[in-house]
N, C-alpha and C positions, 0 to 999 in steps of 0.2 A: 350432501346427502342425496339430490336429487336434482335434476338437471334439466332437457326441455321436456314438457311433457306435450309430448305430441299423440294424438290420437290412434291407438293401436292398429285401427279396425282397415284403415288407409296405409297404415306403413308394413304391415305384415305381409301385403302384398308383393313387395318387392322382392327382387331376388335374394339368395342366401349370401353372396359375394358381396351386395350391394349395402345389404343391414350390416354386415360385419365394417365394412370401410365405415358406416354411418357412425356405427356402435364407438369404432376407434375417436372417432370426434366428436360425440358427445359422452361416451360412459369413463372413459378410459383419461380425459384430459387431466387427472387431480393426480389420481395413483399414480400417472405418466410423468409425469415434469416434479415427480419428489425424487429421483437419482439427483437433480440442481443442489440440493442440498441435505438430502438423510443422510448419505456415506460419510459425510463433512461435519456432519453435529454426532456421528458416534464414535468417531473418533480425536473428538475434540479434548484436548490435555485436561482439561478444565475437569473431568470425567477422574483425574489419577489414576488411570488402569496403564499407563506406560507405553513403548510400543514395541511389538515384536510381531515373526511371524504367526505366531502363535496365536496373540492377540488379534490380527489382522483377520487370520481362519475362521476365531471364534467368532469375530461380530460378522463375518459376513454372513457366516450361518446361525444366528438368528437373524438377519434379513431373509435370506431365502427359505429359511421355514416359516417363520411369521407371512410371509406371502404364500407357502404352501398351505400351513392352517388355519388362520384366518382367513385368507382370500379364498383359495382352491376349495379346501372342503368344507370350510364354514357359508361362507356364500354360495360359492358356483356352485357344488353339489348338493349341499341340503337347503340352504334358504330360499334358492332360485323356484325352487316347488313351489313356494308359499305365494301361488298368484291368485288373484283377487279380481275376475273375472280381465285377468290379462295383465293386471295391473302388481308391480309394487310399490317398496315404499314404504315407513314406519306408519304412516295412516292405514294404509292397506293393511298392513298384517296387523295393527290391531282392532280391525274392524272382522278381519280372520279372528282373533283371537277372542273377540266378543261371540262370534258365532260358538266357535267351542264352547263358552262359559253357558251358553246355553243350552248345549244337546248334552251338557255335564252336569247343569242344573247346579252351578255355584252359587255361593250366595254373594250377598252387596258386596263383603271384602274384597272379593275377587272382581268384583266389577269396576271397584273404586282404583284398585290397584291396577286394572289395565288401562284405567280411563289416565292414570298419572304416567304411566309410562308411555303412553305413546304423547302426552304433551311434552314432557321429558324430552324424548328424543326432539321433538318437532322445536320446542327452544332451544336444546342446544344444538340446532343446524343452522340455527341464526349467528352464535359466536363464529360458526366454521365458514359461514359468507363472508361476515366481514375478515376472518384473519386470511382467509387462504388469498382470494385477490392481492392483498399486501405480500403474502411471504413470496407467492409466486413470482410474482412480475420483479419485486425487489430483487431476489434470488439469480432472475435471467438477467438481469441490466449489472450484475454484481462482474458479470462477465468480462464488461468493459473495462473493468480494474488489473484484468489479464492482460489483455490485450497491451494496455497503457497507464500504468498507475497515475500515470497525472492524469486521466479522464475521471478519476475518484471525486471529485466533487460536483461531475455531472450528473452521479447516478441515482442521486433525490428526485433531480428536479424532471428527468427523462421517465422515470417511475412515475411521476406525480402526472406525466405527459398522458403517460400512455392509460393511467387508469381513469383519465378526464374523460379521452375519446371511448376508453371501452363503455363507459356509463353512459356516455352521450346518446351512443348508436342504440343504447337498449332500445329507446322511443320508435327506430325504423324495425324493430323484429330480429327473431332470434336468425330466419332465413338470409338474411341479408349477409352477415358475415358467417352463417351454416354452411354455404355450399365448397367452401376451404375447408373444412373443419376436419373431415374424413381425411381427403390424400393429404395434407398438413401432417397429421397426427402418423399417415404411414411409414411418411418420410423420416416422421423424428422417429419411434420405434427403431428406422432401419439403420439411420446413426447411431440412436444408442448402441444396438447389437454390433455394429463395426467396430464404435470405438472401444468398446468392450473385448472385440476379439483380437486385437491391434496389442491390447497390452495383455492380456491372456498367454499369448502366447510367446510373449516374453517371459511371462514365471505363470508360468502353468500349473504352478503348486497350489493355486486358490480355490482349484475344482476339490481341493479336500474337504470346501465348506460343505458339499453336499452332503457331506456325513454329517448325520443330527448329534452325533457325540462329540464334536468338533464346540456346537454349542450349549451343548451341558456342561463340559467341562469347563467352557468359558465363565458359566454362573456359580460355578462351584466353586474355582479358583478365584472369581472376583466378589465373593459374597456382598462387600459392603459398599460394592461399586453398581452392582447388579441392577439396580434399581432406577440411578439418573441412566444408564446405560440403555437400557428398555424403553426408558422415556424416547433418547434418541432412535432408538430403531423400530420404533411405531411409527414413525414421519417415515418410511420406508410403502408403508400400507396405509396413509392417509387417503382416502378417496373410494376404497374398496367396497363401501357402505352403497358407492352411485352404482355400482354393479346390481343389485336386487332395485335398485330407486328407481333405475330406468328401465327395469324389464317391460314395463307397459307400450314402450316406445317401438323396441325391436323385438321385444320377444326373447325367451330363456337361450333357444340354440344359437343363435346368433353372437350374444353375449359370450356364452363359454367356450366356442368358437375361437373366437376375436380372442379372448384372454388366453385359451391355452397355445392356440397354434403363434400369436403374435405379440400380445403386449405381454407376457410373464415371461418366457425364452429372453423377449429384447429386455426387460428392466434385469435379469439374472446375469446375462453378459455385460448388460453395464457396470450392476453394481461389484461383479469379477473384476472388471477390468479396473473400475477403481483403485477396488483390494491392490490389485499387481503392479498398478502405478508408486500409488505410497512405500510398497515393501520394494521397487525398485530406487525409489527417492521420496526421501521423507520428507522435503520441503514442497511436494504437491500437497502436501496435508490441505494448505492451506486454501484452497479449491481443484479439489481432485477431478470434480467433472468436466471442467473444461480444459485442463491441461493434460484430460486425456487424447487431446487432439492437435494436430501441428498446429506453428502460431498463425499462419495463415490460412488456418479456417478457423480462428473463436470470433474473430467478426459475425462471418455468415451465421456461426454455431450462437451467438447473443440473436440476431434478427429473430431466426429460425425458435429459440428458446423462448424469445418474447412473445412471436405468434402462438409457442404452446399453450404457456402461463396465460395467457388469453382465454384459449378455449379454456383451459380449466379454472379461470375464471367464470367466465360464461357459465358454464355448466350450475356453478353455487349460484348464483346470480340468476339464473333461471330458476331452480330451484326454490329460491327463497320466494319470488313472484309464485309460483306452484303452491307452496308453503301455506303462504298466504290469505291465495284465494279459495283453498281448501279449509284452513280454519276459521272464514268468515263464514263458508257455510255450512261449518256442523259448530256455529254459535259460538267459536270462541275468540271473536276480532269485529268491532265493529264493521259497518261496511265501506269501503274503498272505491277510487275511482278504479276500473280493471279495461286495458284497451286490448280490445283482439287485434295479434299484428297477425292473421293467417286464416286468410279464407277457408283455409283445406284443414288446418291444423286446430283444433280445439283448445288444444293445450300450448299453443304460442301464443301465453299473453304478457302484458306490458302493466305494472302498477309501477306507476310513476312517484305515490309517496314514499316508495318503499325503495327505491332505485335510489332516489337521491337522498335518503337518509343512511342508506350503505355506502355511495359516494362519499359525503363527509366524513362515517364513521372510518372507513378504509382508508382516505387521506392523512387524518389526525393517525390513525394508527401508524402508517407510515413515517411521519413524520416524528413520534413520539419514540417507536421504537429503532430507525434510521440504519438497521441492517438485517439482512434475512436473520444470520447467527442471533442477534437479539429476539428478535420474531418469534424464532422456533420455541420457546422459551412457553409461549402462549398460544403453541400452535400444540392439536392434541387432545386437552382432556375434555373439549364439546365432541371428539369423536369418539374416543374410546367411552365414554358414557354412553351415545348414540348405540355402538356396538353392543353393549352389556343390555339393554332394552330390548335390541333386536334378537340377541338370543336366547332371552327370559322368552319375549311374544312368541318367538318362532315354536318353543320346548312349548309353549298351552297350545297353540294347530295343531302340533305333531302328534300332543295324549289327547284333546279330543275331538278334533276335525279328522285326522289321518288312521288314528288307532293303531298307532305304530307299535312295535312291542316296547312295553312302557317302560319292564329294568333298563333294556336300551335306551329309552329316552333321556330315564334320569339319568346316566351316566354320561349321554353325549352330551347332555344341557350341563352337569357339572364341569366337566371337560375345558367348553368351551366357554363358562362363567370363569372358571379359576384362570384360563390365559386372560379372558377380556377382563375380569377384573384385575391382575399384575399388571397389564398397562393402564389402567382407572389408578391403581397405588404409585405407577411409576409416575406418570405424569400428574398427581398431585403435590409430587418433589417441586414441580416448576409454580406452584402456583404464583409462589410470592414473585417468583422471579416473571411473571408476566400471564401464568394460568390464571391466574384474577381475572382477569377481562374475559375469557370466554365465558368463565362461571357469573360476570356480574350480569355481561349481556342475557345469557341466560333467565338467569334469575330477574331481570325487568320483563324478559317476554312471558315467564312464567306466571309472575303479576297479573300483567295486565291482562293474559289469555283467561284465567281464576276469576280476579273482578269482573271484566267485562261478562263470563259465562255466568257468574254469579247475581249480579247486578241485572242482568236481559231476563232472569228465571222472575225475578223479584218484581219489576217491575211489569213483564207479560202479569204475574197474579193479582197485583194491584189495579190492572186495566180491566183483568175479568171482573173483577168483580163490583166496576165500573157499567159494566158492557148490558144491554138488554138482550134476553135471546133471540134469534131470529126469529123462529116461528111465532113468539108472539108479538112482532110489527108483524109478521106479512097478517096473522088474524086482523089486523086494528087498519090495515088496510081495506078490507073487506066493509067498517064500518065508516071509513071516511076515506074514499079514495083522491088521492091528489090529482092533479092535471098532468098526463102524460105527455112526454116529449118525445119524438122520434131520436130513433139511435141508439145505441148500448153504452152502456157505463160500466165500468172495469172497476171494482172495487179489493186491492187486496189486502188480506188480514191474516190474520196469525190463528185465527178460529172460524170455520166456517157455522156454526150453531150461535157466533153471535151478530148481531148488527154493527158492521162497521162505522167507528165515529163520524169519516168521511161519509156516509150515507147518509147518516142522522143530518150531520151540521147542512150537509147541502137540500135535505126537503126543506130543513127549517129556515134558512136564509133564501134560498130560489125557489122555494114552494113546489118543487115540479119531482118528474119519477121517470127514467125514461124507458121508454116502453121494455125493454128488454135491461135485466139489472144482473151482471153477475159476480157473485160474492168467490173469491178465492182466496183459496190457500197454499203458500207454495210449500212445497217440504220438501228438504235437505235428507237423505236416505244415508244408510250406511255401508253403500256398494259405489265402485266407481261410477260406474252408470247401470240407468235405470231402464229395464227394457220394457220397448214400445208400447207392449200391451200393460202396463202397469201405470204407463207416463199418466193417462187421465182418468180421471174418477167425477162425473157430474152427475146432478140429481133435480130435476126440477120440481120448486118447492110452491109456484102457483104463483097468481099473478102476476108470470112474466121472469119472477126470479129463477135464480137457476145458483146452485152451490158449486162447486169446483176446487177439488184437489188435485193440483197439480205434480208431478216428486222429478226431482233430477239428481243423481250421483254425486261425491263432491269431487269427482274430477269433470264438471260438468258445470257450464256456468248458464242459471237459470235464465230463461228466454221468454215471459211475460205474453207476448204478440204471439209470438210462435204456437204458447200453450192453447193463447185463443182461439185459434187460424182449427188447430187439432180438434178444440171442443165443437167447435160449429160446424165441420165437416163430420166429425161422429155421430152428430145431432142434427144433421139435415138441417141447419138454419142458415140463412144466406146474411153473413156477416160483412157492413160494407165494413173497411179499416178507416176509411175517412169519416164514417160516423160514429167511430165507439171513440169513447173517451177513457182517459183511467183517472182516479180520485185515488190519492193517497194519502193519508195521513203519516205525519210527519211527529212522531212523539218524542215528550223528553219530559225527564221526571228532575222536579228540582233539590237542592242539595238539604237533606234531612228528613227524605219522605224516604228511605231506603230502610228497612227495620233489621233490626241483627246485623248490619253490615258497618266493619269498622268506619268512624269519620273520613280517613286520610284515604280509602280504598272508594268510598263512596266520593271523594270529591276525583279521584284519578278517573271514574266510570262516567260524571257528569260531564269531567272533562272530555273523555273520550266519546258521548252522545253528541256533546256539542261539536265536535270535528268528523264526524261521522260523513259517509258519503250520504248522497241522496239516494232516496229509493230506487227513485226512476233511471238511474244508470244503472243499478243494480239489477234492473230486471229487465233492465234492456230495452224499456217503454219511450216511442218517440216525443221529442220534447212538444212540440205543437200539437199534441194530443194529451198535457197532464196539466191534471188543478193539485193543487197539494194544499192541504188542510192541516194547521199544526191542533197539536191535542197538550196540555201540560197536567203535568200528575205534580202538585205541591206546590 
């Protein structure tokens, strides 16, 4: 769904020539490298639709409309609008689509119902990390069985190779293996389009797919096939979704750019060329991609394919780190270690629990399902759900952010709900046969995102109502002042109106106050980022203390020191770093103090406090500058 999230405000700069190569190797790596296998699973026997040229006509043309109306006009022309101060992305548009609910004045229903669809989308992008790494890389290494049928029992363990090193290097940054990514991705486009026009032009009769009645017919005359059918030619336009995901990266023209002049031309002539392969000989059925090409280039063409499956690896992979540290801060993940691999780049970050629990999951998947063909099976319904979310979000911006004319509206959202739901129906065919797993992975992030936001509501009101208010210790100050210490003290809290625990517990054990005290609050905003003149809000409330709202965007990873550095240059105070300190309190609530919350939901959320990261990497506070103070609620 979404890939490196690099900072707009720095990459926009570049040239239009330069974003587009960039575009090709991060937006395009998913959609890119499914020719490896979509034309291969739509006409798999297994289907009963027989083969002829007929047949051959119809499926190619529902690949090349499905890339014309899902990709082209659903994405690249109307959803690429949908930017979010630069930004896309299923969080983004439904942060879009909160806005509208409010110049529309709907009620909770509709609030509750955006609030699930865009968690919707954002879990099942987690099935589509772990399956897509597995079918891609499996898919390029399958190559080698062209090449050498006896090399067929190296192609586990070269898979299993190659997805060790791609997890490995996540920890060095997305840059590291980025600067291939673009001319890599140009090269493969330019093969594809070759090998495409190479057999094209052997049976040139395939260019009849581009008649959209070629694929009506096709549904008409295979009614009770129609539907596993669909399933297979959605793996056609798997990846499509990264096109709006990464507009914050490159920016809208660059994207449609890059797709209409290069990546949609070269996957049409390939998936042509396949068409003319099979209808010349029927035993390429059996991997039409790569015996589109003489035998002595499927070597280079497995290397070259391996490096694709890569980037478009990478890309989910990225993404899911993005995913991530966006729903830790609008509350629905606890908090993670999160490493910046990019000085320049904001959005190239590194979570490391999250890398290597998609490692395992993408190995045993590997392992369990032990060919692309089996794969495909489970590859699909975490995107086409994705899809059907994104079109619902986009139809509420368009009626009440854009004020588009509305019979239009409802008609282009029904449009595109009825294709995006026939592939939601299609690929629920697959469940049994492997859609299970994207639905189950799913469904555990859906969990834990619910509890954990569930659980942090419940316990934040159980701590208020713990909490003494500010104003009245600073009064009680006034009547017994403690012993002041030089230096500032960083205290941060979820309320600036109350008295942090950490404040309280250190007068009362160290007896002292230091001369300067300030109370913060950091908050999570519903914009990507938050502009400069908004970032700080301070107030000082006398003897010394001072309150502080700090806000950052959640594509934006909160910076504690930084906030400070800003408050005391707004405020004319000469802050040394070597003498503030920060006091954090460190809470967690024990198993049965959670009221209205199921047992088993409330022991998943204890579990999840108790693995939680630390504050202090969270907010980015140097470690020889924190005391941390536990608090327990039960």
């Amino acid at each position: 769904m979404t890939a490196l999230a690099n900072s707009g405000t720095d990459t926009h700069k570049a040239s239009l020539g330069t974003l587009m190569l960039s575009a090709l190797g991060v937006v395009f790596g998913d959609i890119g490298t499914s020719p490896l296998y979509a034309f291969k699973e739509t006409i798999n026997p297994e289907h009963g639709i027989g083969f002829s040229p007929g047949v051959v006509i119809g499926l190619l043309s529902l690949i090349v409309w499905g890339l014309i109306v899902v990709v082209t006009i659903k994405y690249v022309v109307f959803v690429l609008r949908a930017d979010y101060d630069g930004e896309g992305g299923i969080l983004s548009l439904q942060a879009l689509a909160r806005r509208a609910l409010e110049k529309m004045r709907a009620g909770r229903a509709w609030w509750a119902a955006v609030g699930m669809l865009g968690l919707v989308g954002g879990a099942m992008f987690y099935g589509d990390s772990l399956i897509t790494p597995a079918i891609s890389v499996l898919s390029a290494v399958e190559g080698l069985e062209v090449q050498a049928p006896a090399l067929q029992p190296a192609v586990l363990p070269v898979t299993i190779a190659i997805l060790v090193v791609l997890f490995w290097i996540q920890r060095r940054g997305t840059h590291v293996v980025g600067r291939i990514f673009g001319p890599v991705m140009l090269l493969w486009f330019a093969l594809l389009a070759l090998g495409g026009v190479m057999q094209i032009l052997r049976e040139p009769q395939v260019v009849q797919a581009l008649d959209p009645r070629h694929a009506l017919r096709f549904l008409f005359e295979h009614k009770a096939q129609a539907l596993p059918v669909l399933g297979a030619v959605f793996l056609a336009f798997t990846g499509g979704e990264a096109l709006y995901a990464d507009m914050g990266h490159f920016g809208a023209k660059p994207i449609r750019l890059a797709w209409l002049v290069i990546a949609l031309p070269a996957l049409v002539l390939n998936y042509f060329g396949q068409g003319a392969l099979v209808l010349a000989d029927s035993a390429a059925t059996d991997n039409p991609f790569f015996r589109l090409y003489p035998s002595w280039s499927v070597l280079p063409m497995v290397v070259l394919a391996s490096l694709a499956t890569v980037i478009a690896s990478q890309a989910v992979i990225s993404g899911a780190f993005s995913i991530t540290a966006q729903a830790m801060r609008l509350g629905y993940l606890p908090r993670m270690r999160v490493v910046q691999t990019s000085g320049e780049a904001i959005g190239q970050i590194y979570v490391p629990a999250v890398n290597w629990l998609l490692m395992v999951g993408v190995i045993l998947i590997v392992l369990g399902f032990r060919s692309s063909s089996a794969l495909s099976a489970a590859y699909g319904i975490a995107v086409s759900v994705t899809m059907v979310t994104t079109t619902l979000l986009a139809g509420i911006v368009a009626f009440g952010l854009w004020k588009w004319n509305r019979p239009a509206i409802v008609v282009a959202v029904l449009a595109f709900a009825a294709v995006d739901f026939a592939f939601v129906a299609a690929n629920t065919l697959k469940v049994a046969e492997g859609g299970w797993l994207s639905l189950c992975v799913a469904l555990v992030v859906m969990v834990i995102f619910t509890t954990w936001a569930k659980g942090r509501t419940i316990g934040l009101s159980l701590a208020a109502a713990e909490r003494l208010p500010l104003p009245g210790f600073i009064e009680s100050l006034a009547l017994n002042m403690p012993h002041r210490v030089h230096g500032t003290a960083v205290f941060p809290n979820s309320d600036v109106d109350s008295t942090p625990f950490a404040l309280l517990h250190n007068l009362k054990h160290n007896q002292v106050l230091h001369d300067r005290v300030v109370v913060v609050k950091v908050e999570s905003c519903d914009t990507p980022r938050v502009d400069a003149r908004r970032r700080i809000e301070a107030h000082e409330c006398g003897h010394g203390i001072w309150t502080l709202v700090a806000r950052h965007g959640f594509m934006e990873r909160p910076d504690l020191p930084e906030y400070i550095r800003i408050f005391a240059y707004q405020n004319g105070l000469a802050l040394e770093s070597m003498t503030t300190s920060y006091f954090v309190t460190r809470a967690s609530i024990g198993a049965g103090h959670l009221p209205h919350m199921n047992p088993l939901r409330e022991a998943l959320f204890v579990w999840l406090q108790r693995n939680a990261g630390r504050a202090s990497d969270y907010f980015q506070l140097p470690d020889n500058r924190v005391v941390e103070l536990g608090q327990r609620t039960g």
